[in-house]
ZAVEX-554203 format. One record per atom (N, C-alpha, C, O, CB): residue in one letter; z, y, x. Coordinates in steps of 0.1 Angstrom, whole numbers, plus 5000, padded with zeros to 4 digits. Glycine has a CB too. Example, Ala and Ser with C-alpha at 12.3 -4.5 7.8 and 13.67 -1.06 7.14 Angstrom:
<recs>
a507849435132a507849555123a507849675132a508549675142a509049555113s507149785128s507149895137s507950005129s508050115134s505749945141
</recs>
This chain:
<recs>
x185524740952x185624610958x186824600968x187524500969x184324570965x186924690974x188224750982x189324690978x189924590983x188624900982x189524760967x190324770958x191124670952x192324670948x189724810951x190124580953x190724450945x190924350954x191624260949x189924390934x190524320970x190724270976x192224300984x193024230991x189724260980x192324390982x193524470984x194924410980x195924390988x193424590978x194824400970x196324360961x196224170965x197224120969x196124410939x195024090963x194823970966x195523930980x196423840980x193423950966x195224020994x195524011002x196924031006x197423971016x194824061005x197724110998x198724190995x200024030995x200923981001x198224300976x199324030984x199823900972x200023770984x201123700986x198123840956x199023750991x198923611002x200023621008x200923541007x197723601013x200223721015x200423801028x201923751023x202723661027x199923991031x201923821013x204223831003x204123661003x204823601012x204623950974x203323580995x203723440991x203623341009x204123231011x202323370974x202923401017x203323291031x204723371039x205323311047x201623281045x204923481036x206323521038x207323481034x208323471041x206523591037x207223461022x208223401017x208323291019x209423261023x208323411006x207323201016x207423091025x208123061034x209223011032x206523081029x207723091048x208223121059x209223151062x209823101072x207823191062x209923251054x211523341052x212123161047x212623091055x211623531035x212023111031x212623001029x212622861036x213322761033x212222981019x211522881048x211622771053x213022761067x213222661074x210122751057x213622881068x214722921078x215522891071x216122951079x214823051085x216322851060x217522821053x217422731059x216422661062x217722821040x219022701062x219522581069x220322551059x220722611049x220222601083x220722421063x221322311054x222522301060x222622301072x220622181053x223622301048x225222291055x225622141049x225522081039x226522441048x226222131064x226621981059x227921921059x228421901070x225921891066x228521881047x230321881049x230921801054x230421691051x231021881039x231921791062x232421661072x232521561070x232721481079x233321641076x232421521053x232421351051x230921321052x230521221056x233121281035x230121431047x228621371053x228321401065x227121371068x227421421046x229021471075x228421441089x228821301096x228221251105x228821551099x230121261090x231121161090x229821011091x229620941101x232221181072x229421021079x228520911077x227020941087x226420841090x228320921059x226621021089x225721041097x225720971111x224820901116x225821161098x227221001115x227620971128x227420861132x227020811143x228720991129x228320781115x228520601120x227120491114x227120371114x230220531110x226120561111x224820531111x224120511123x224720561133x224120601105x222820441125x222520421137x221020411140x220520451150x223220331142x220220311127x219020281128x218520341112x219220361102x218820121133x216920361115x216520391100x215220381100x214520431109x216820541094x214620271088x213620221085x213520241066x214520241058x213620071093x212520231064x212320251045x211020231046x210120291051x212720411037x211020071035x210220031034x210219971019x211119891015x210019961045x208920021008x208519990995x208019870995x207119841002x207620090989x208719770986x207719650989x207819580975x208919550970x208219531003x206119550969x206219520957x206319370957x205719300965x205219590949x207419290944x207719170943x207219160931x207219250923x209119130945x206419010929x205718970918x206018860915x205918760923x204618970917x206418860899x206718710895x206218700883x205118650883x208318670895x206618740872x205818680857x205518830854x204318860851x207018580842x206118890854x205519060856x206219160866x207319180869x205919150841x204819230872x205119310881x206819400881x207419480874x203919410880x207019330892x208319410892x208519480909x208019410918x209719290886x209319610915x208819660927x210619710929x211419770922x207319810927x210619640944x211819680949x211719790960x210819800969x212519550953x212619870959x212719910976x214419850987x215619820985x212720130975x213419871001x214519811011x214519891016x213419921020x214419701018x215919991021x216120081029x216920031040x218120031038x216520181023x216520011050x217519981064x217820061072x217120101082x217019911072x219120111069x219620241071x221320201069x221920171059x219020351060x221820211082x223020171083x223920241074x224720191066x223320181096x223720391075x224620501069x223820491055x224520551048x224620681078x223020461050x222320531035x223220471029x224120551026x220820501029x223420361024x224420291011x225220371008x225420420996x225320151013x226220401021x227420461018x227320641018x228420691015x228320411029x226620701019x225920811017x225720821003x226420900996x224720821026x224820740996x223920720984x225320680978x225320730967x222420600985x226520610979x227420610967x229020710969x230120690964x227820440964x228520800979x229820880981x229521050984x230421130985x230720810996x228021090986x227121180987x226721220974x227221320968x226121150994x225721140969x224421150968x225021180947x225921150940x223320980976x223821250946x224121250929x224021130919x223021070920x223221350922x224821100912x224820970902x223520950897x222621030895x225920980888x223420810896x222320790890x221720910873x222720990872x222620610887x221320930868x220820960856x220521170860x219721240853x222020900841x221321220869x221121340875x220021410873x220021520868x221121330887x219121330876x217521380883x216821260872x217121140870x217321340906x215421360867x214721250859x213621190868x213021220879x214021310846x213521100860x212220990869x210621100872x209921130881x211620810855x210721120864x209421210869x209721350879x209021400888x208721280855x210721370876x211021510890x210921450905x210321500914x212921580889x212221270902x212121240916x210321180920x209921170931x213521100918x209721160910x208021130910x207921200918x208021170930x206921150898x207721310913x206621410918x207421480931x206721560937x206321540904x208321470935x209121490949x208621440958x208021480968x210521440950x208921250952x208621150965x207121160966x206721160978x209020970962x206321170959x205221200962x204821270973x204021200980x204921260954x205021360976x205221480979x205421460994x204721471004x206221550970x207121420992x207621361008x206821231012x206721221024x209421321008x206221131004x205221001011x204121071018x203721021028x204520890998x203521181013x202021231019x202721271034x202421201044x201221391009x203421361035x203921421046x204921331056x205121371067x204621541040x205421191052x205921131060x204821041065x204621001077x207121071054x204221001054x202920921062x201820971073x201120901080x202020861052x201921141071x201221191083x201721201092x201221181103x200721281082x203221241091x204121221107x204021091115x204121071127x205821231106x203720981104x203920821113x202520851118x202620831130x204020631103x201420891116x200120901123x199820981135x198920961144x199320941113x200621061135x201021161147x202021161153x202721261154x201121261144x202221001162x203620981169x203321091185x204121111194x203920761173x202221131183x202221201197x202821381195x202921461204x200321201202x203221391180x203521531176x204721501170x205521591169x202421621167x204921371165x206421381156x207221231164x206621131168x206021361135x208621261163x209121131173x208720971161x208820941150x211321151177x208120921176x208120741165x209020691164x208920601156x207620601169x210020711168x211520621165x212320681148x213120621141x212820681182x211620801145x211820861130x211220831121x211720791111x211520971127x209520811126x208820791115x208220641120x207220651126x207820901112x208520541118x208220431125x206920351116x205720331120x209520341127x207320301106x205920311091x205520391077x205920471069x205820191085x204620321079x204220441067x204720351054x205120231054x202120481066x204620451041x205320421029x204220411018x203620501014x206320541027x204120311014x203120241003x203120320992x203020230983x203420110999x203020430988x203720480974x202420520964x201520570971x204920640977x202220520957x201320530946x201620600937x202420550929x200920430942x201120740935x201520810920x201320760908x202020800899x200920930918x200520670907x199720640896x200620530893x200920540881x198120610898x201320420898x202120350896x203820360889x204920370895x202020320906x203720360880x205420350877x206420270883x206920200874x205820310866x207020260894x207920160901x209420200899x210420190906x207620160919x209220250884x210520270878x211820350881x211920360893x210920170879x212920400875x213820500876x214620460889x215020550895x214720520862x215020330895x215920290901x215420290916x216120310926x216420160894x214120270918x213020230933x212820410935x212920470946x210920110929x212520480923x212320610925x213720670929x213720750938x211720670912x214720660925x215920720930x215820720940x215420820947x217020690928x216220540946x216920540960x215420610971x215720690980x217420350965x214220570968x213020660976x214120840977x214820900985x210920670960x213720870966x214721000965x215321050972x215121160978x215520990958x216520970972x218020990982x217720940994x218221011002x219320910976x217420880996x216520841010x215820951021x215820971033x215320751005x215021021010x214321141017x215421281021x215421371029x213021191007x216321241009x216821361012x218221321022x218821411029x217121440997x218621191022x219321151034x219221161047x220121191055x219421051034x217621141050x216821151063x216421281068x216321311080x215621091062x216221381056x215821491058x217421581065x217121651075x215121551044x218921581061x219721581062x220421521075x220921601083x219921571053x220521411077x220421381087x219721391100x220321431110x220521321086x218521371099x217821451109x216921561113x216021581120x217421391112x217921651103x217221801105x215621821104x214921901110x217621851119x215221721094x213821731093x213521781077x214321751068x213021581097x212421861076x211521911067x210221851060x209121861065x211222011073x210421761045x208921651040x208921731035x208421681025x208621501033x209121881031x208221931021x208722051023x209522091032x208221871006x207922161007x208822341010x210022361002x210422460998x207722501005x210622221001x211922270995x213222211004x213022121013x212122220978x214222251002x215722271010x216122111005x216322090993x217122441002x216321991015x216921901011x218521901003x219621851007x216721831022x218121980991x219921960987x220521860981x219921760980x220422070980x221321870977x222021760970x222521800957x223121720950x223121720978
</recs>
């Protein structure tokens, strides 16, 4: 019984280290994107679904620096498939909507509301991008962490 709890424990011990070890990579950021960082100023992102003869869902990002980030940064549209950026934003919605709940542990002026996002919903290749680039804009710019991977580009 030793025995086998042994290697289990073994096993934990290496995968939250590693963890841990990958969560110290820092992010390098090149002067035309600190550039744009700079001359940004406010940041809000907000999913909001519009209905007319069939459901259709926009997103509004109010973010001074994102536009120009997202078309001089950011990877071209078709890059990244709709289901990868799925299962990402996913991912970053759980963890951003818990920071807005915990303005006493995470600053409110970052996380100001929460993000409506629904896995189960398809809100399409184009709402899923900019969600996308968005997280990884914010995460880049303000040296914040939605999830266990390296906001890269």
């Amino acid at each position: 019984m030793k025995l086998k709890v042994l290697p289990v424990c073994l096993t934990l011990t290496i995968l939250c280290g590693a963890t841990l070890f990958a969560q110290d990579e820092t992010v390098v950021l090149s002067d035309k994107e600190k550039g744009i960082f700079e001359a940004a100023e406010k940041n809000s992102v907000d999913v909001q679904q519009k209905v007319k003869d069939s459901t259709e869902y926009e997103i509004i990002i109010m973010d001074i620096g994102f536009n120009r980030w997202l078309t001089q940064i950011a990877q071209p549209k078709g890059y990244y498939s709709q289901r990868f950026m799925e299962q990402r934003n996913y991912i970053m919605v759980v963890e951003w909507n818990r920071r807005v709940l915990q303005p006493q542990v995470f600053d409110p002026l970052l996380y100001e509301l929460q993000i409506n996002y629904d896995q189960n919903i398809d809100y399409g290749y184009d709402v899923n991008y900019q969600l996308y680039n968005y997280f990884i804009y914010f995460q880049r710019r303000y040296n914040q962490r939605l999830g266990p991977f390296l906001p890269r580009i």
